[in-house]
N, C-alpha and C positions, 0 to 999 in steps of 0.2 A: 397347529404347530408352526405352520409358513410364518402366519404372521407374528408367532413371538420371539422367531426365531429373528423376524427384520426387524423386531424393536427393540432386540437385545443390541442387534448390529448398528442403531441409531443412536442407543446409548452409548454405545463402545465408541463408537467415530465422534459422538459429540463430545464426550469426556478429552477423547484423544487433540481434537481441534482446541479443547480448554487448556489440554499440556502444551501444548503449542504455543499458544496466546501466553501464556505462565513463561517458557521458556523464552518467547520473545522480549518479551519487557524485566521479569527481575534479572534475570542474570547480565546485563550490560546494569542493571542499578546498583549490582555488585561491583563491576570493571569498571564504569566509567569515574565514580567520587575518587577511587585511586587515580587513575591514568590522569585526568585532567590538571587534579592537582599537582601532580609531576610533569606535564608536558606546556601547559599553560595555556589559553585562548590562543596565540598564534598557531601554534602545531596543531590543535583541537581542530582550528579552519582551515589548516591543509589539509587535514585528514580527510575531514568533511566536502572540501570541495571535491576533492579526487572524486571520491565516494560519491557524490552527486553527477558529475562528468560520465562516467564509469556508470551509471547506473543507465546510460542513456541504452548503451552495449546489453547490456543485461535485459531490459526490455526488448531490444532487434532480437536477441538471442532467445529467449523464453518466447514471443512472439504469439502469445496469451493460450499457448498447446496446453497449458495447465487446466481450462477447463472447455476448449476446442476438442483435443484429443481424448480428454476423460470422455464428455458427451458421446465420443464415436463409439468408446469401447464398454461406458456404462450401460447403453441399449444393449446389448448381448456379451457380457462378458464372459460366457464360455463357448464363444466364436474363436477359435485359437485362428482359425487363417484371418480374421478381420481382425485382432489384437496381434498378431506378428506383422501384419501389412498397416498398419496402424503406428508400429513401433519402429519399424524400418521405414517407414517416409516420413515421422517425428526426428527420428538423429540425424537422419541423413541431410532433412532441409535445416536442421540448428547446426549441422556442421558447414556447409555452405553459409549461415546465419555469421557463423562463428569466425568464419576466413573472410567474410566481408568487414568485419569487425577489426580480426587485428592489422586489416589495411590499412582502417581510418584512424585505430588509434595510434599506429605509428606515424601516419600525417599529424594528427594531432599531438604528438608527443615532440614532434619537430617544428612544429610551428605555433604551439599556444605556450607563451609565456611562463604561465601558472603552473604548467607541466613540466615545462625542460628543467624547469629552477627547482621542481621536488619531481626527479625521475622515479628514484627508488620508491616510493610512495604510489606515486598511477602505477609503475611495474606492477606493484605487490600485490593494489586494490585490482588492477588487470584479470589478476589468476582466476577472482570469482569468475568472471566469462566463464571457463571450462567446467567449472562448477554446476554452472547452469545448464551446458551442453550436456553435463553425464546424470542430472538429477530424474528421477522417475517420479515424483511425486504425482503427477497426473497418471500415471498406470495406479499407481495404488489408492486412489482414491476412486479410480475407475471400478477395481474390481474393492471396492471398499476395505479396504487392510491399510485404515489410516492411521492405525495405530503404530505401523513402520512407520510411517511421517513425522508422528508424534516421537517416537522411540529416536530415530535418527538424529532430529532435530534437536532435542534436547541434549544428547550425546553431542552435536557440533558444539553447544553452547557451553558444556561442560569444558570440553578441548579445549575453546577458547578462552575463558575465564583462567582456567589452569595456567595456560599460557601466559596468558597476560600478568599474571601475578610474578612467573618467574622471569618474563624477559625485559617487563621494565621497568627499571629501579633509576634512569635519570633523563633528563630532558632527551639527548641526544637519542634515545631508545623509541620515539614516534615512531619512527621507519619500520618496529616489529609490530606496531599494534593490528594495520592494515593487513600483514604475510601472516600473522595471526589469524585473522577472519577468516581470510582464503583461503587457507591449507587445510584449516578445520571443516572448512563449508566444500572444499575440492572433496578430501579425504573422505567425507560423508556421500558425495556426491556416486564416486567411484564403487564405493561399499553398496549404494543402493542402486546403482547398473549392475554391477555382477550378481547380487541378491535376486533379482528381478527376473534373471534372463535363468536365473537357475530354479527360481521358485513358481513360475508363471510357464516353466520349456520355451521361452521364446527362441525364436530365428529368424536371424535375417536375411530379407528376401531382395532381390534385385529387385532396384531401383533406378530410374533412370534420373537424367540432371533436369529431363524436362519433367516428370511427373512432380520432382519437388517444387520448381516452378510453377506448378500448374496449382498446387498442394499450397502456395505461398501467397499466390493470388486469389483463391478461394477464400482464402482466411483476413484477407487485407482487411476489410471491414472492423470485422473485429479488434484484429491488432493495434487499428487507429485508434480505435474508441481506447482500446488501454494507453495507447500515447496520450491520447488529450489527456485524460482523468488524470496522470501523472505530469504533464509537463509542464505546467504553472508551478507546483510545487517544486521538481526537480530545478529546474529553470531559474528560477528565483536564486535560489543556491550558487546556480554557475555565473549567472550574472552579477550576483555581489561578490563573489569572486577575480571576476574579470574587472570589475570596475575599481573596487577595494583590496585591502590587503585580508593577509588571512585570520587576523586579530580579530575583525570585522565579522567576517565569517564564521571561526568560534562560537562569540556573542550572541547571533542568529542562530545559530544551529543548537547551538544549550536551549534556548527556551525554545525553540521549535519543537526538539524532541521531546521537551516534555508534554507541550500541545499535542504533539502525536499520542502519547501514551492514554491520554484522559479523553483525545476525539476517538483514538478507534473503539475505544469503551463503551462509547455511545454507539458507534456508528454500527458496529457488529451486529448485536441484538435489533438495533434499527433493519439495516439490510437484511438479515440472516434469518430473524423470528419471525418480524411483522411481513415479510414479502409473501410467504404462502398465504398466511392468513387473511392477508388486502385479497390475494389473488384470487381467494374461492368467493369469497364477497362479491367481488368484479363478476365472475362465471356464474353467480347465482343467480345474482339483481344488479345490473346498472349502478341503479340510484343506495343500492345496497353498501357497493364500495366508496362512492362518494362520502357517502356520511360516516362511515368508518373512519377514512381519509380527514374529514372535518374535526372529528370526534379524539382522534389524534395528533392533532396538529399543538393545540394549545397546551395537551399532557407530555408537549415533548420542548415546547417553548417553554414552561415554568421550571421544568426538569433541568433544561440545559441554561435555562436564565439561574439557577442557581449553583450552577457548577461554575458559572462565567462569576459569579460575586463570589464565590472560594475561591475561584483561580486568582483574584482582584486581590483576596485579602493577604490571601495564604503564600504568591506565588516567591516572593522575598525570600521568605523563609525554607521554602523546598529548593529555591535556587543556591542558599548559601549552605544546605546540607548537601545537597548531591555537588554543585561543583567549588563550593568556596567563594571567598572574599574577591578571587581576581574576575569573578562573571559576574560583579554588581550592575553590571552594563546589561545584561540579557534581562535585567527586571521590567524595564521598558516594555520590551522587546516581546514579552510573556505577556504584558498589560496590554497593551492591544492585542495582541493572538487571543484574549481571555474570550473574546466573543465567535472566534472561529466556530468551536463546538455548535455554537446554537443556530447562529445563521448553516451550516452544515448540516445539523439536523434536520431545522426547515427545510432545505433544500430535498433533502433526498425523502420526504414525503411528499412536496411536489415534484420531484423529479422522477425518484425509483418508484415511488408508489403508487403516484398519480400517472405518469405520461407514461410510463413503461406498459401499467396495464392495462392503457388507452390504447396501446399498439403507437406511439408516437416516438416510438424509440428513435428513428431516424432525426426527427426535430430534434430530439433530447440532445440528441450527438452534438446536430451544427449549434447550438446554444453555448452547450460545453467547450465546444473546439473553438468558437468565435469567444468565446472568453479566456481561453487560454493563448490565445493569439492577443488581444487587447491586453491581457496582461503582462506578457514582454513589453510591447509599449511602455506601459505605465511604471514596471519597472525598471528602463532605463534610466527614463526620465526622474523616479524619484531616488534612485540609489545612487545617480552621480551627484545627487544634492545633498541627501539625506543619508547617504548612508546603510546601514543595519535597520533603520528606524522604519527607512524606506521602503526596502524589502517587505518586513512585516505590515505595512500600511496596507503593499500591492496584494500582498496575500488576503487579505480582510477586505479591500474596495473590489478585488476580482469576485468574490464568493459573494458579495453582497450585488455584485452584477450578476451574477449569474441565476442567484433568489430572484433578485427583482424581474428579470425574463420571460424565467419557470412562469411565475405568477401572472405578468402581461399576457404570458404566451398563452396562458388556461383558462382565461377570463376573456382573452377573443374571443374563444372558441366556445363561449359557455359554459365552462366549469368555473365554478365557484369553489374555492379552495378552501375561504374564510366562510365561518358560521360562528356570530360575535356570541350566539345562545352558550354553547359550547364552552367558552371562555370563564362563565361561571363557576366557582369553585364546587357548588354542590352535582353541576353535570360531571366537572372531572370525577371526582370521587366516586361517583357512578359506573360512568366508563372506565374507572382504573378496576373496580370490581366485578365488571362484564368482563376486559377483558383477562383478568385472572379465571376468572369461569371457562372463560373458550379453551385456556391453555392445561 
């Protein structure tokens, strides 16, 4: 009965992670073909830049407890004193998180250009900050009741859709679409603190300023790793911001998000399915996951080489239905992004698949972190030239650095990542019906 009672609870959290995913991507493809076409590329690239600035907060602020603090409290979640002592050194170091925050952004709100000239805008994108401070999504995921996440989340998205229908009706109206996001994503935020604290009996326990400290440096490891993996993308944003206008920015950030929508597609099922599955292979036999590893590499190259020749053909036309005539400029912009998904793919089969369950997670790190650091470089250099164009080049020459690395770096060592057998059409079709068998 245990066990079908934990496969009911797998389907329920899987299903719920799928309303998630759903609620992430259509409902802004509802809001956004309106909004842009009222606001234009320049306000779209204010928005955006905020939004990208402002995201740096939200990371300090989340500070990766979403699945640091799950881990603590999903080993025994009916430990009520380790899930109240868990929960009170979680708020209390994002509150601390949270007042280191609105120090720099008020430096930064007084001294970066991009900011002072659209206050009301960083103000509004700002709020999410607190948003993040009152969210419990990692308690409910801990004690597996991801279906509040799900429920919540979708519920902000509705808020905000709603909203944005009634509050903006003409250019001058940008400035709600941001207080929009955050009062919806606060409002939820708040609703799922007090939920929590009533549904769970939680209470909060003294805490001192140094245990949070202590609690913030234990976790630094981690929390980097989520800065790198984020900051070449965030980054890029801010710096064609800084260097360009927000017209510019716009541009980029239309075909960006739609990049986003078609990689995390891939990448989910990538990370999320095939990770156990490599991982018992690895625990089995050695040589086991290696050729698992092999045997996947080229079902994911063919897969995402044809997503990369839709993106090529198609991407014109989904640009001038979702934002119109004034973002014929993000076509470019999209045509090179077209191959992100696939070198991204690649990657995180040698990178999550291969070196993670090598134990070389640490190499993984400084790989990542030294290519998102070479990537500021390359981005300044091509965006005070180039522009929007630029940006997008830096995004595509960092990932295709960072593949090539993975790959030096696994073939020092003796792992052979490539098996050109494999590459044959009649092995794929093989291994695509192994691996429907396994699952």
């Amino acid at each position: 009965m245990t066990d079908i009672k934990e496969k009911k609870n797998v389907i329920k959290n899987v299903s719920s992670l799928f309303v998630v995913q759903i609620a992430n991507y259509v409902f802004p493809m509802i809001s956004i073909p309106m909004v842009v076409r009222i606001i234009g590329p320049d306000k779209f690239g204010v928005i955006n830049f905020a939004s990208a600035y402002i995201a740096y907060f939200v990371l300090l602020i989340g500070y990766g407890f979403d699945l640091t603090a799950t881990r603590k409290v999903a080993g025994d979640p009916s430990n009520a004193d380790n899930r109240n002592k868990t929960f009170s050194e979680v708020f209390y170091s994002r509150c601390i998180l949270t007042g280191i925050s609105v120090v720099l952004f008020m430096i930064s709100l007084a001294t970066l250009p991009q900011l002072k000239e659209e206050k009301m805008v960083a103000i509004f994108t700002f709020i999410t900050c607190f948003a993040t401070l009152f969210t419990q999504n990692w308690l409910f995921q801990a004690m597996q009741d991801l279906q509040k996440v799900a429920f919540l989340n979708l519920l902000s998205k509705i808020l905000f859709t709603v909203a944005i229908f009634i509050l903006i009706d003409q250019k001058d109206d940008y400035i709600w679409q941001p207080l929009s996001i955050s009062i919806a994503q606060l409002l939820i935020a708040i609703v799922s603190f007090i939920w929590s604290i009533k549904k769970y009996n939680l209470k909060f326990q003294k805490t001192s300023f140094k245990s949070c400290l202590d609690l913030l440096w234990s976790e630094k490891t981690f929390f980097l790793s989520l800065v790198t993996i984020n900051l070449y993308t965030i980054t890029n944003v801010v710096v064609l911001g800084i260097f360009q206008n927000p017209t510019q920015v716009g541009f980029y950030t239309a075909a960006q998000k739609l990049i986003g929508i078609i990689q995390a597609l891939i990448s989910i099922p990538l990370a999320q399915a095939l990770f156990p599955y490599i991982s018992k292979a690895f625990a089995e036999n050695y040589q086991k996951g290696i050729n698992i590893a092999q045997q996947l590499l080229p079902i994911v190259l063919y897969f995402t080489a044809f997503c990369t020749v839709g993106i090529l053909l198609f991407s014109p036309l989904a640009l001038r239905i979702l934002y119109g005539s004034e973002f014929d400029n993000s076509v470019i912009v999209c045509q090179i992004l077209a191959f992100i998904p696939m070198v991204v793919g690649l990657g995180t089969i040698l990178g999550i698949h291969l070196m993670l369950n090598l134990k070389l997670d640490k190499l993984f790190l400084r790989i990542t972190f030294t290519g998102a650091i070479v990537s500021i470089f390359i981005n300044i250099f091509l965006v005070s030239r180039f522009g929007y164009v630029g940006t997008a080049f830096t995004w595509l020459l960092t990932e295709l650095i960072n593949l090539s690395t993975l790959y030096v770096t696994l073939k020092n060592r003796g792992i052979e990542a490539i098996n050109l057998a494999y590459f044959r059409p009649s092995y794929i079709i093989n291994n695509v019906k192994s691996l429907r068998a396994h699952h």
